[in-house]
FIDRENNU-264510 format. One line per 4 residues: number of its first residue (from 1); their letters; for each residue y, z, x of N, C-alpha, C. Coordinates in steps of 0.2 Angstrom, whole numbers. Example, Ala and Ser with C-alpha at 12.3 -4.5 7.8 and 13.67 -1.06 7.14 Angstrom:
BEGIN
1 = AS = -28 39 66 -22 39 62 -16 39 66 ~ -11 35 64 -5 36 68 0 39 64
***
This chain:
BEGIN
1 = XXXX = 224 -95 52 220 -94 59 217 -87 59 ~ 220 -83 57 218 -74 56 212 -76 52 ~ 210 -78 46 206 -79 42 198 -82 46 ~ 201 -87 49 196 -92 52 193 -88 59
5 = XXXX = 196 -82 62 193 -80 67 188 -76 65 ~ 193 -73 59 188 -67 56 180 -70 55 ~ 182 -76 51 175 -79 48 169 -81 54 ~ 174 -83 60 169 -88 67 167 -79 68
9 = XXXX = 170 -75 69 166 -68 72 160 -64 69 ~ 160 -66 62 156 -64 57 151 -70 58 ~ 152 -75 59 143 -81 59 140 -80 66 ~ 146 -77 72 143 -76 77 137 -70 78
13 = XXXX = 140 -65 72 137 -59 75 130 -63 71 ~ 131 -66 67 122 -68 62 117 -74 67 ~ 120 -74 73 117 -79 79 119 -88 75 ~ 125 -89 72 128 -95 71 130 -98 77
17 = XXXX = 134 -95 79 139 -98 85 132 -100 90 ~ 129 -94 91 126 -94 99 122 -101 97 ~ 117 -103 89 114 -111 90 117 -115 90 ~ 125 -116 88 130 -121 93 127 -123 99
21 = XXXX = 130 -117 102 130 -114 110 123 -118 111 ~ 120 -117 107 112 -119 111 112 -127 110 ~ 114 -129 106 114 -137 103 118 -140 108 ~ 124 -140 109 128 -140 114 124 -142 121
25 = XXXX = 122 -137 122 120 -137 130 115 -142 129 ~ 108 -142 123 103 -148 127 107 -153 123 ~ 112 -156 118 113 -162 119 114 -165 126 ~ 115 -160 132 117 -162 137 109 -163 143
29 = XXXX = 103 -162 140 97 -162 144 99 -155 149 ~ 103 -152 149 104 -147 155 102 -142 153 ~ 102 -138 149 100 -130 147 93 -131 144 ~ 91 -137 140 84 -134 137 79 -141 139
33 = XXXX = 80 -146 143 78 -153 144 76 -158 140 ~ 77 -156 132 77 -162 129 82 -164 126 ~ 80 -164 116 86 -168 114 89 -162 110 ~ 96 -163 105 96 -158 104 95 -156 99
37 = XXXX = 89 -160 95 85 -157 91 79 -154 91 ~ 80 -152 100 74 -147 103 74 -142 102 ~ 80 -139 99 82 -131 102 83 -128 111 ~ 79 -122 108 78 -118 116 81 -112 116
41 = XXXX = 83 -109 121 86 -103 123 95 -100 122 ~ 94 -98 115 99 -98 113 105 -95 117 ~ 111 -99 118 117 -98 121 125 -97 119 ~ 129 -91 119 135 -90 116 138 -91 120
45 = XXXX = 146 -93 118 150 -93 124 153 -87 124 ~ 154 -86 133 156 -80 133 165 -78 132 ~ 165 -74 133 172 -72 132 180 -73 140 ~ 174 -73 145 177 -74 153 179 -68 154
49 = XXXX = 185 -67 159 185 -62 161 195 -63 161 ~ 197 -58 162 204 -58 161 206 -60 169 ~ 213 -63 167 215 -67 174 217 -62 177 ~ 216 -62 184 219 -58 190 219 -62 193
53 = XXXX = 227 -62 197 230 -68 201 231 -66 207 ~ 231 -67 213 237 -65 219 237 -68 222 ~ 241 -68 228 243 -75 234 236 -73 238 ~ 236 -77 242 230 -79 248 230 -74 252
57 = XXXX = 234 -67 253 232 -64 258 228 -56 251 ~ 236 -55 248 235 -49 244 235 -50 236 ~ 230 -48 236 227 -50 227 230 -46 223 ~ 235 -47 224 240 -44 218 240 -46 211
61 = XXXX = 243 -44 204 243 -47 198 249 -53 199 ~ 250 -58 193 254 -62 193 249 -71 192 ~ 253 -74 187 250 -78 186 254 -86 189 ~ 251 -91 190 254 -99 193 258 -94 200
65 = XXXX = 256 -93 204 260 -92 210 259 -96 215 ~ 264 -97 218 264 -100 224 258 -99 232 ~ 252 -103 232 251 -99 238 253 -99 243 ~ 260 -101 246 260 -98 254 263 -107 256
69 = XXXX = 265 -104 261 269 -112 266 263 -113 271 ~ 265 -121 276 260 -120 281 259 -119 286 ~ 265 -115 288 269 -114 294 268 -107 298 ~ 269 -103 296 269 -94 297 264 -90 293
73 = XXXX = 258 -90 294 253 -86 291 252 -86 284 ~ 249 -79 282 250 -78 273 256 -75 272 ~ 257 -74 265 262 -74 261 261 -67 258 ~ 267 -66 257 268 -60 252 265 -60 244
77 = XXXX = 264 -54 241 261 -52 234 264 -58 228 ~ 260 -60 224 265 -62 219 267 -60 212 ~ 272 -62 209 272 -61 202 273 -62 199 ~ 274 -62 192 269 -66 186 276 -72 182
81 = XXXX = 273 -75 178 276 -80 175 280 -84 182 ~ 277 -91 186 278 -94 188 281 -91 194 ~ 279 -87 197 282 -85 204 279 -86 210 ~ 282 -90 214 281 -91 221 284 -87 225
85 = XXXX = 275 -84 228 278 -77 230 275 -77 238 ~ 274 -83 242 271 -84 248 276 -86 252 ~ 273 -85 259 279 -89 266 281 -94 263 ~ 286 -97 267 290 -101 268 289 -104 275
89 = XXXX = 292 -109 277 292 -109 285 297 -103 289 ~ 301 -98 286 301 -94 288 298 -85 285 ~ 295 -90 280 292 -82 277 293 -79 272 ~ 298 -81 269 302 -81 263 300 -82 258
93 = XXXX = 299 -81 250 295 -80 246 302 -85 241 ~ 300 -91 237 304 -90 232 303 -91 225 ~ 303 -91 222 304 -91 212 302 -98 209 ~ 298 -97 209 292 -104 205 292 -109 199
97 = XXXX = 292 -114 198 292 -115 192 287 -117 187 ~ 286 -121 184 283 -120 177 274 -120 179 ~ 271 -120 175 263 -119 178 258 -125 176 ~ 260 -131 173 258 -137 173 254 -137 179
101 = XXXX = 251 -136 183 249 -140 187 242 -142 189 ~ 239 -142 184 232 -144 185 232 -152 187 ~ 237 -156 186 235 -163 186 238 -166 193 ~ 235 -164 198 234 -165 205 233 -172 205
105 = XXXX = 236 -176 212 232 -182 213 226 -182 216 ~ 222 -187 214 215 -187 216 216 -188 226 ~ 209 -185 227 209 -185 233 206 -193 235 ~ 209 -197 240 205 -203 243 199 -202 245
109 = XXXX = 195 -209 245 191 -207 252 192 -213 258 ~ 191 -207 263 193 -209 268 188 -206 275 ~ 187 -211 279 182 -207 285 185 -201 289 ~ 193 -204 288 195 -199 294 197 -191 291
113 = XXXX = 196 -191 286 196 -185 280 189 -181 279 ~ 185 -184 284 178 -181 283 178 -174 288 ~ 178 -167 285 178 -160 288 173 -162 293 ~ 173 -158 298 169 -156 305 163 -154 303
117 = XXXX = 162 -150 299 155 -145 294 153 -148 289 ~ 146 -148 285 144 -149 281 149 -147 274 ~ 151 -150 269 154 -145 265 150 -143 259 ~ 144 -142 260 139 -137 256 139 -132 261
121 = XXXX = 141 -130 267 141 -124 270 145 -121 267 ~ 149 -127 269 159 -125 269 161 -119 263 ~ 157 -122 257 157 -121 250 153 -116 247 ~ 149 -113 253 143 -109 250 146 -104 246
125 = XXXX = 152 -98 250 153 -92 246 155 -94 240 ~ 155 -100 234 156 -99 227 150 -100 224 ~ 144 -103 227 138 -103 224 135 -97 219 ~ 134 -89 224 131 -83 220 137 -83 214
129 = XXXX = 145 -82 215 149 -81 211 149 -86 204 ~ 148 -93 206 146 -97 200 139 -95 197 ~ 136 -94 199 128 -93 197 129 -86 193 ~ 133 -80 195 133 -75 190 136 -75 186
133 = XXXX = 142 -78 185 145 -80 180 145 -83 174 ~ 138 -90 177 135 -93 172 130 -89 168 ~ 125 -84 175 123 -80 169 124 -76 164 ~ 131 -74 166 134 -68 161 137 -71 156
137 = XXXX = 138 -77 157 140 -80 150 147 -82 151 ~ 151 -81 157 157 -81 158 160 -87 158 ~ 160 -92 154 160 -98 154 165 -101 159 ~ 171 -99 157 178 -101 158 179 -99 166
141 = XXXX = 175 -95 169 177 -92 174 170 -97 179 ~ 166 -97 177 159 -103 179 164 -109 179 ~ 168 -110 175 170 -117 176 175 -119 180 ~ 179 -113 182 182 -113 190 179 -114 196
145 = XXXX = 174 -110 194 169 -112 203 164 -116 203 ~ 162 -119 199 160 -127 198 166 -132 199 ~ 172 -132 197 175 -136 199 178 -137 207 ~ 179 -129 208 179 -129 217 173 -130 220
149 = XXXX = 167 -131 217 159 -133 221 161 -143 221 ~ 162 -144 215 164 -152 216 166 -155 218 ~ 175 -151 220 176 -153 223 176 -154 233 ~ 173 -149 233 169 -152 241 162 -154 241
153 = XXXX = 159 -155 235 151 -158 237 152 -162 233 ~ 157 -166 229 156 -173 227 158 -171 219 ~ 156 -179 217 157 -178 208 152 -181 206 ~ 145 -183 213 141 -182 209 134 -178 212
157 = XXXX = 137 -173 215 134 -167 215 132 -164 211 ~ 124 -158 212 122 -154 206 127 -151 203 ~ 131 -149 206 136 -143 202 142 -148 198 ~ 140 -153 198 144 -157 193 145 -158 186
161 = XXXX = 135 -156 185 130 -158 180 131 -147 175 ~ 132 -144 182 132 -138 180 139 -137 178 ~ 144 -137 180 151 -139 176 150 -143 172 ~ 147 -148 169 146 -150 163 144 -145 155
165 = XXXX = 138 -143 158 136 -138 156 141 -131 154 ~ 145 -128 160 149 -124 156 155 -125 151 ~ 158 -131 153 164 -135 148 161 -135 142 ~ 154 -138 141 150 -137 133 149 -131 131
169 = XXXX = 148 -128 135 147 -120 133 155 -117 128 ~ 162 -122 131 165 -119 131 170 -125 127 ~ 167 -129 124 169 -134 120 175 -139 121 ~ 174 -138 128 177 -145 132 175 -150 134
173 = XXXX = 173 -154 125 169 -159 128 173 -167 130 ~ 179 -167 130 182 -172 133 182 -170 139 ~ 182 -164 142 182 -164 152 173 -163 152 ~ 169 -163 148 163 -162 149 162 -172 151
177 = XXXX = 164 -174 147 163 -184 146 166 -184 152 ~ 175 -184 154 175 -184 161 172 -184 165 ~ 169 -177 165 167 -175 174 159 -180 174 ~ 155 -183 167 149 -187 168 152 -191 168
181 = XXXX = 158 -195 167 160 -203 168 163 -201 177 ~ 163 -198 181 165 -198 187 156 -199 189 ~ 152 -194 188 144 -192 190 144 -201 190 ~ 142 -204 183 139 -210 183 144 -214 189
185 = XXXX = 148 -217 188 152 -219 192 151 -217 201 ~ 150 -211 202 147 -210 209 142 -209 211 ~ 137 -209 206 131 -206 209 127 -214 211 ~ 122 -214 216 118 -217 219 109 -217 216
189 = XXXX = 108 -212 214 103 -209 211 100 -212 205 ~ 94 -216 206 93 -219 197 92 -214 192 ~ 87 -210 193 84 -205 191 91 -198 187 ~ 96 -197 193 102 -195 191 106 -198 187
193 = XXXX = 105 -203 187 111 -210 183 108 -208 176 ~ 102 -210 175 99 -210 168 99 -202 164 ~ 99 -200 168 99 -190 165 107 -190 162 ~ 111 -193 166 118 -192 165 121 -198 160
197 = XXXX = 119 -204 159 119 -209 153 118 -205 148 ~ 112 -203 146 110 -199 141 113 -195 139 ~ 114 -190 144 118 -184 142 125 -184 138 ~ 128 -191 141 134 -194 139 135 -195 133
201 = XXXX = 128 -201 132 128 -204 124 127 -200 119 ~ 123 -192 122 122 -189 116 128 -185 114 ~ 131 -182 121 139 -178 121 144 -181 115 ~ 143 -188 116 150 -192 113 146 -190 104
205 = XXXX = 142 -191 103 140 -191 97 143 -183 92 ~ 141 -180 98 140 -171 94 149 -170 92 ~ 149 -163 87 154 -161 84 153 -155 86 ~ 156 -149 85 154 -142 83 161 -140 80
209 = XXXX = 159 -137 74 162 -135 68 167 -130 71 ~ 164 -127 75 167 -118 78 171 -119 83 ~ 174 -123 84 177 -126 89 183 -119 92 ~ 186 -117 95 191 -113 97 197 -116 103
213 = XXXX = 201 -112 102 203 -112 109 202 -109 116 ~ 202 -115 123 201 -112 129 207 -108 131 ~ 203 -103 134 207 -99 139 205 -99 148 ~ 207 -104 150 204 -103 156 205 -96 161
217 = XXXX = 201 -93 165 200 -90 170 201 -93 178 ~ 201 -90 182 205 -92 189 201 -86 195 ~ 198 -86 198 197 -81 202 200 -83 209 ~ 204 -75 207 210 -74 214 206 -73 221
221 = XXXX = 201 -71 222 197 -69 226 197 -78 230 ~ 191 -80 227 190 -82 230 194 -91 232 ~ 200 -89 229 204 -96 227 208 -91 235 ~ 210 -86 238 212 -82 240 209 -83 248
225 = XXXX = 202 -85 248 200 -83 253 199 -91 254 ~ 199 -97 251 200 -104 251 205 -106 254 ~ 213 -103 252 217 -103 256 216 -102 263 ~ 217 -95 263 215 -92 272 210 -97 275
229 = XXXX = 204 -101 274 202 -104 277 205 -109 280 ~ 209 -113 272 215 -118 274 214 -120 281 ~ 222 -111 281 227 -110 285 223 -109 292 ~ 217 -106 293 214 -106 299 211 -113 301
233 = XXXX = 209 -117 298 208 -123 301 214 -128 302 ~ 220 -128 299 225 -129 302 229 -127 307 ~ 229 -120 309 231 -118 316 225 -121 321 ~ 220 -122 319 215 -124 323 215 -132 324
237 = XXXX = 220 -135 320 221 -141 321 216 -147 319 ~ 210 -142 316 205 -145 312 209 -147 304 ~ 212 -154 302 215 -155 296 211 -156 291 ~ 205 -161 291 202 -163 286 198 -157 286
241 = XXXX = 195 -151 289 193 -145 287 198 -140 281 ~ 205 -143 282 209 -136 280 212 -140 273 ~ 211 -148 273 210 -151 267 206 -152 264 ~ 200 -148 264 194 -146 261 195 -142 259
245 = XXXX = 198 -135 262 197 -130 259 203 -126 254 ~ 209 -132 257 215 -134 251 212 -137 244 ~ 207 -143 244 206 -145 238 201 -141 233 ~ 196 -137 237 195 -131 233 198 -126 231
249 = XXXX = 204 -125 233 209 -119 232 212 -123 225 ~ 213 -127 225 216 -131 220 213 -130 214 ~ 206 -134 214 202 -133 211 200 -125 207 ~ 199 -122 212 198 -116 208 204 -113 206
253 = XXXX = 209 -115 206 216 -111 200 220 -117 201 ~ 219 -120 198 226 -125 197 234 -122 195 ~ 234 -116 195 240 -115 192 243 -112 200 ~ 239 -113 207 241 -108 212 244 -116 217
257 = XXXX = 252 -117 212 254 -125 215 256 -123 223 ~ 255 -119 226 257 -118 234 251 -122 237 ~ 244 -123 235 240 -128 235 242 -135 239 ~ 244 -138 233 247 -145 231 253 -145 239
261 = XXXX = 256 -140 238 262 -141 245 257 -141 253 ~ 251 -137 253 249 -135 258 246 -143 259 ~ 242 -146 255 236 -152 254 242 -158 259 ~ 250 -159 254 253 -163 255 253 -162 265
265 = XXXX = 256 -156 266 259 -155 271 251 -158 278 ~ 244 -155 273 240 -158 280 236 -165 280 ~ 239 -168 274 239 -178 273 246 -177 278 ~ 252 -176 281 258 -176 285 252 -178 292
269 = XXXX = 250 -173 292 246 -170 301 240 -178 301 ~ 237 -180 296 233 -183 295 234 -193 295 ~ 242 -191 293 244 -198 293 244 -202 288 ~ 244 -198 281 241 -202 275 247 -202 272
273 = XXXX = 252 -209 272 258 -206 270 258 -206 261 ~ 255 -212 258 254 -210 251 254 -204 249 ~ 247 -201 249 244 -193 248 249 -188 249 ~ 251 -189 255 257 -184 255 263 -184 253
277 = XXXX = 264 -190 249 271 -191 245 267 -188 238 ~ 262 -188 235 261 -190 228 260 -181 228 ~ 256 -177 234 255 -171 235 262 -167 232 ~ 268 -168 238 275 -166 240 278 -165 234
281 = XXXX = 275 -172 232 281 -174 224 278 -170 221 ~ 273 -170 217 269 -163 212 272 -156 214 ~ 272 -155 221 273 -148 221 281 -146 218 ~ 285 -154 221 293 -153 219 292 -152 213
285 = XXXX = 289 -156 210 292 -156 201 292 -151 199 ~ 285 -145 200 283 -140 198 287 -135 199 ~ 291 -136 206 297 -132 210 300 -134 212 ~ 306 -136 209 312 -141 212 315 -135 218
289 = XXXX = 316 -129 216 321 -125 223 316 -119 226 ~ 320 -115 233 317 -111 236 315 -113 244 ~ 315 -110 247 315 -113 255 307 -116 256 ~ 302 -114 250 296 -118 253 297 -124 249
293 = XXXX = 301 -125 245 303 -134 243 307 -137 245 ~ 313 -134 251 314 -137 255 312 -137 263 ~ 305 -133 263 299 -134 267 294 -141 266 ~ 296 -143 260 293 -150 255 298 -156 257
297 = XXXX = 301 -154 256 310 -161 258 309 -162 264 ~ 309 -159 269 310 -160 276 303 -165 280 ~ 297 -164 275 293 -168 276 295 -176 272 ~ 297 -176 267 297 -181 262 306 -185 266
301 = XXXX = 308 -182 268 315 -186 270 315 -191 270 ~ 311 -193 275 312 -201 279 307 -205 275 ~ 305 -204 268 301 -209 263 305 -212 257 ~ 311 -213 260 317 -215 254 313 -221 249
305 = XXXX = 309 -223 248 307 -228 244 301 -224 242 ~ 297 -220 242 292 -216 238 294 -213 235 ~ 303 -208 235 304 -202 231 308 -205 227 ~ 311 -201 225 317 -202 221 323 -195 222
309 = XXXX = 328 -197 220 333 -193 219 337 -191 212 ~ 341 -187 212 340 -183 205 349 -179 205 ~ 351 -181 200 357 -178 199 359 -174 192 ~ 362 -169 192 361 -165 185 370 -163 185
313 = XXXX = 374 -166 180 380 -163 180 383 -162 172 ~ 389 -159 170 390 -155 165 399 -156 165 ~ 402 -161 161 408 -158 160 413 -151 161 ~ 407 -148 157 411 -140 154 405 -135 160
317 = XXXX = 408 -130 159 401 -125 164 397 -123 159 ~ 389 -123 163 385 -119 160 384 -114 163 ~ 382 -110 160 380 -100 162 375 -101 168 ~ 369 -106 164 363 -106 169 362 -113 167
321 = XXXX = 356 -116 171 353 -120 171 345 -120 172 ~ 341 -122 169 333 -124 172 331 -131 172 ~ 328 -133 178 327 -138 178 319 -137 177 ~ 315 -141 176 306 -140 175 305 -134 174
325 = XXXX = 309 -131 171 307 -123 169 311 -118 177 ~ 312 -120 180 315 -115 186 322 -117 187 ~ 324 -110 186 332 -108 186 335 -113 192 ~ 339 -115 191 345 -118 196 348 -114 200
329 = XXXX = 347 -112 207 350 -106 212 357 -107 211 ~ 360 -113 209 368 -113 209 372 -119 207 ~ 379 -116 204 383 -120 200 380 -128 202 ~ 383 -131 194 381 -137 194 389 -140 196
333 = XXXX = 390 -145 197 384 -152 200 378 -151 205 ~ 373 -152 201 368 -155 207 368 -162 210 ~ 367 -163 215 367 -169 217 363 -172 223 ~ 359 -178 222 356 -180 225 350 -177 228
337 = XXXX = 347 -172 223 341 -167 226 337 -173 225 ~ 333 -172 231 326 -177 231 321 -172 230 ~ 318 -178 224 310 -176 220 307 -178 220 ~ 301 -178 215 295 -184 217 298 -187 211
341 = XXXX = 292 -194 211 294 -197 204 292 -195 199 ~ 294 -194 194 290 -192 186 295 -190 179 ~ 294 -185 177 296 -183 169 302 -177 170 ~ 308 -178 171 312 -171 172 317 -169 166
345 = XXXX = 318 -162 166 321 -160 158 324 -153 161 ~ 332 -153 159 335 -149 160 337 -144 154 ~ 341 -139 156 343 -133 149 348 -132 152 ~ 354 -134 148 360 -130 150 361 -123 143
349 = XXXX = 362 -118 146 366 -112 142 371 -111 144 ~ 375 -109 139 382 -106 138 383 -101 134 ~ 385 -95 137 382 -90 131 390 -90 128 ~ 398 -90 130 402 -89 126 403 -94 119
353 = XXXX = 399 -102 120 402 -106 114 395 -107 112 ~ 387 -102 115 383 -101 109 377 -108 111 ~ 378 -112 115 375 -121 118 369 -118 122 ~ 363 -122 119 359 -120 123 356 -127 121
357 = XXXX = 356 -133 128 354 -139 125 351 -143 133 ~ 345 -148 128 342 -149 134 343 -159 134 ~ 343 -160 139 340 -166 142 338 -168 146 ~ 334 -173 147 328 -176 149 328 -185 154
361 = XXXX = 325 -184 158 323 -192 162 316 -193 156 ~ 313 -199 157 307 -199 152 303 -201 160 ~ 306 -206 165 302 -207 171 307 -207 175 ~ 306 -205 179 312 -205 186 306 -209 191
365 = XXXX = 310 -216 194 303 -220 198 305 -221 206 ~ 301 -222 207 300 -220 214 306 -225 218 ~ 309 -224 224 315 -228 227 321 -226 222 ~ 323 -223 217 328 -223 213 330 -216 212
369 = XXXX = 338 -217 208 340 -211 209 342 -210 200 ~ 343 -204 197 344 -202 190 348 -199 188 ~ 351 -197 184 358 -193 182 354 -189 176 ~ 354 -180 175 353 -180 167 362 -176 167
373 = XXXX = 363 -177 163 371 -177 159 371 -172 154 ~ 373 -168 153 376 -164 146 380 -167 143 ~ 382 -171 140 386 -172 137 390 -168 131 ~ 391 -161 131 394 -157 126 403 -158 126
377 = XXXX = 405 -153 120 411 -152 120 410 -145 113 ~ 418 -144 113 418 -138 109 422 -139 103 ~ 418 -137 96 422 -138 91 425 -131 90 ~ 432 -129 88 435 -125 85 435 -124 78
381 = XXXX = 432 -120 73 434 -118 66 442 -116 65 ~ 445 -120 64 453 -118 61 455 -117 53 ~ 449 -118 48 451 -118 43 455 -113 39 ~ 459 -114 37 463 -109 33 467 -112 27
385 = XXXX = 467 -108 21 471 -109 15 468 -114 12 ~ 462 -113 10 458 -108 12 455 -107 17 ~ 451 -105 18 446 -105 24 439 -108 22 ~ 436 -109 28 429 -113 24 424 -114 31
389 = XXXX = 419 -118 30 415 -118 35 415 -127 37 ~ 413 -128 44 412 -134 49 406 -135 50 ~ 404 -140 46 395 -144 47 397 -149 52 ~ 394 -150 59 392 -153 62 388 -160 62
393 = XXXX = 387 -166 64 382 -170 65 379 -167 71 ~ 370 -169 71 369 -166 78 367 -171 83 ~ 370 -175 88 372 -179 92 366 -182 92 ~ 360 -177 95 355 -179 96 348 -181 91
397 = XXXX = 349 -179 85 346 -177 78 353 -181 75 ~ 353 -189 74 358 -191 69 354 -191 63 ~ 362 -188 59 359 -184 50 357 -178 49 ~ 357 -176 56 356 -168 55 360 -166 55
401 = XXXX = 364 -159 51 371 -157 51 369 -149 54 ~ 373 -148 58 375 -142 62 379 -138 60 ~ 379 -132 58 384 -127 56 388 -124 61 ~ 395 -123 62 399 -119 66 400 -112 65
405 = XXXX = 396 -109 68 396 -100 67 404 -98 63 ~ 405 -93 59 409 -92 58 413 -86 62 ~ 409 -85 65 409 -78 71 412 -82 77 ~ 412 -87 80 415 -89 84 421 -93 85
409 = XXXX = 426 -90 86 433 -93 85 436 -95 91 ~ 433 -94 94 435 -97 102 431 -104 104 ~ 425 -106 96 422 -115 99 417 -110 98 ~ 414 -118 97 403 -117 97 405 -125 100
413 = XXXX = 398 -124 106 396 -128 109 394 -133 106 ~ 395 -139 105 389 -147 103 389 -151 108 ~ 382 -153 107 381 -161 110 384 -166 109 ~ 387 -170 110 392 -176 109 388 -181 112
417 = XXXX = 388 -188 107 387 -195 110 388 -198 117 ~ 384 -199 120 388 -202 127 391 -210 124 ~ 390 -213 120 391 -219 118 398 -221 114 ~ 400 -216 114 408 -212 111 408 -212 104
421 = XXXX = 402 -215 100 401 -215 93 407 -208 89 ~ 406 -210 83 409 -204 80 404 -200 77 ~ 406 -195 76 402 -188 73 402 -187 66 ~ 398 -187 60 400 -184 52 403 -178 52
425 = XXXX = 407 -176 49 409 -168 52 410 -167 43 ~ 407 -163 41 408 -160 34 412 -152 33 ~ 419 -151 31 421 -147 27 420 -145 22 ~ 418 -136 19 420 -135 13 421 -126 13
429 = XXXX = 425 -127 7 427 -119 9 422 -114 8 ~ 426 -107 8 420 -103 6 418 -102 -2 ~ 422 -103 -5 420 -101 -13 416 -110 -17 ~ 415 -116 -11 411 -120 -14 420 -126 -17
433 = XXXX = 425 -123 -18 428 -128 -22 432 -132 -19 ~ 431 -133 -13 436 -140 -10 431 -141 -2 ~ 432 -148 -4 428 -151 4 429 -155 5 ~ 427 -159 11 430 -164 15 423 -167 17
437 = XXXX = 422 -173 18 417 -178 22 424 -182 29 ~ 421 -180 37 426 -184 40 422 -186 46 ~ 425 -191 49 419 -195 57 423 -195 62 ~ 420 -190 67 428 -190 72 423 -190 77
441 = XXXX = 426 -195 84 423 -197 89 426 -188 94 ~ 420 -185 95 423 -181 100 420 -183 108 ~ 426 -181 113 424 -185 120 421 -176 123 ~ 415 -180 128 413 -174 131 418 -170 134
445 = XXXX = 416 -165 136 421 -159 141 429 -161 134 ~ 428 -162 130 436 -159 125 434 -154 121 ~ 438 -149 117 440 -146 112 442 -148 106 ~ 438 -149 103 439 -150 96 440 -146 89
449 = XXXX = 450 -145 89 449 -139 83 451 -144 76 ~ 446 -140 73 445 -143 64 450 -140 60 ~ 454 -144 54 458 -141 52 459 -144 45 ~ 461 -139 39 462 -145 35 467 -151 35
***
């Protein structure tokens, strides 16, 4: 990889890169308006600009933060790696989890979801910031605020055509195909239809050799002051205004999941009970604890047939637990947490017997309830006369064998079969000259000491 950057740095400085860059764009009719065996105005991708993240009132550092409940105004500073650091319905800030969260449910349509104002007004302050960013090359950072333009002037608005544009720039041409199979799909326009066909057929065709990885950008500013709109058109009682200016908050930083809680909460005001289940449940996933996810339960309660519930328990104790990447505030048994529907995965740690082990739901479905389980237990090294080492099956990995620390005389943690199968367990001593093959069924939550 070291080798390969070196070399893409080296063709870039001799203007390789940048006649990608330029191929790219008119495959698409948007940078030079023909085909891409036009040429034109040579274009490189830029570099973007480094992430600066904060909550909706104070631009603080930190990334994937929570923006804010919808209750009690803005929210506190945030901080980084997954921290929800905004109100609660009493103002409360809490501890966020993982940063998946770009994959939002689509917004319906709907008449009574149509804002008060134009939303080419609504939407104006990202126009200059998009447009200087695409001059400067900023690609990754243009593709933020074209995606917040889209999202409230349509998907088959100009700025649609112009986030097509930047994603080529930035060799994303599967979200580039995307965002024109939405264009075609929505547009009315013959003239727009046919620029957008084209650009499709020719997109699907192209390759580029240089291909790299994206780093997206997020601008706190203006994702910042999208919130605060929200929040002002919902104390105002104006919902479908504070749902527009939610869904471009979204939009311009996917990873600010207080969004997704805020959007669900004004489909609540709005009556839309779907949207606000599919909202509520995104945000749980992403944050199963914290008083703004149970600022998310209290709305979702009385929808026993849309959620799900969820139960996480452990024979033996674990030190900690994460559930979707965010700590467990407290001993397990969990029980009966309502979530949304989807994919969940637990991590028990145990730092005395050395167990750091996960399981998983694959779908947890809507009206149902789940169990994940640890099923471990503790093997004992007792060998003596000689002395020797304990290979493992590994419960989960069968035919894989597990080594038992030597260092551990008190037990090493394993996963055990919930099926009560038996285990290969291999002895041998240390100097190699006597050993054992043995299949011992160990029950969860026992101690299992190995002996000759």
């Amino acid at each position: 990889m070291q080798v390969f950057r070196l070399r893409w740095a080296r063709l870039r400085s001799r203007g390789v890169g940048s006649s990608w860059a330029c191929i790219g764009a008119c495959a698409l009719l948007v940078a030079c308006g023909g085909s891409a065996a036009n040429g034109g105005g040579a274009k490189s991708p830029g570099d973007g600009d480094t992430r600066h993240v904060g909550d909706a009132t104070d631009h603080g550092a930190g990334d994937a933060i929570d923006a804010g409940s919808q209750t009690d105004g803005a929210g506190d500073t945030g901080g980084s790696n997954g921290t929800d650091a905004t109100a609660g319905p009493d103002g409360a800030g809490d501890t966020g989890g993982g940063t998946d969260a770009a994959a939002a449910p689509k917004a319906p349509k709907n008449p009574k979801f149509k804002p008060s104002g134009d939303p080419v007004e609504m939407s104006k302050f990202l126009v200059a910031p998009a447009e200087k960013a695409m001059k400067k090359k900023k690609y990754p950072l243009a593709i933020a605020y074209y995606q917040g333009l889209v999202a409230a002037r349509g998907k088959a608005s100009d700025e649609a055509m112009k986030l097509v544009e930047a994603l080529v720039q930035e060799n994303q041409y599967q979200r580039a195909l995307d965002v024109l199979d939405d264009f075609i799909t929505e547009t009315d326009d013959p003239k727009a239809l046919h620029r957008a066909k084209t650009a499709r057929e020719n997109l699907a065709k192209f390759e580029n050799p240089f291909s790299r990885e994206f780093k997206p950008v997020y601008p706190a500013k203006e994702a910042g002051k999208a919130f605060n709109l929200g929040r002002k058109a919902f104390k105002a009682k104006k919902y479908a205004d504070a749902l527009l200016y939610y869904q471009i908050g979204v939009a311009l930083d996917p990873e600010l999941v207080g969004f997704l809680r805020e959007i669900g909460a004004t489909y609540d005001r709005l009556g839309a009970v779907q949207e606000k289940v599919d909202y509520l449940g995104k945000y749980l996933w992403l944050q199963p604890f914290g008083k703004n996810s149970d600022f998310a339960r209290k709305l979702l309660a009385k929808h026993a047939k849309l959620t799900s519930r969820l139960n996480v328990v452990s024979p033996l104790p674990c030190d900690y637990v994460w559930l979707n990447g965010q700590l467990v505030p407290h001993k397990l048994p969990l029980k009966n947490l309502l979530v949304g529907p989807g994919y969940y995965a637990a991590i028990c740690w145990n730092q005395r017997y050395e167990l750091q082990y996960v399981e998983e739901i694959d779908h947890l479905a809507a009206g149902k309830k789940g169990t994940i389980k640890f099923n471990w237990a503790v093997i004992v090294n007792a060998l003596e006369k000689p002395y020797g080492r304990v290979q493992v099956e590994d419960a989960l990995n069968p035919g894989v064998m597990r080594s038992v620390p030597l260092s551990l005389s008190k037990g090493f943690g394993i996963p055990v079969p919930a099926d009560g199968r038996a285990l290969k367990v291999r002895l041998t001593s240390l100097n190699g000259a006597k050993g054992q093959t043995r299949y011992i069924k160990i029950a969860p939550g026992s101690t299992q000491v190995v002996k000759w």
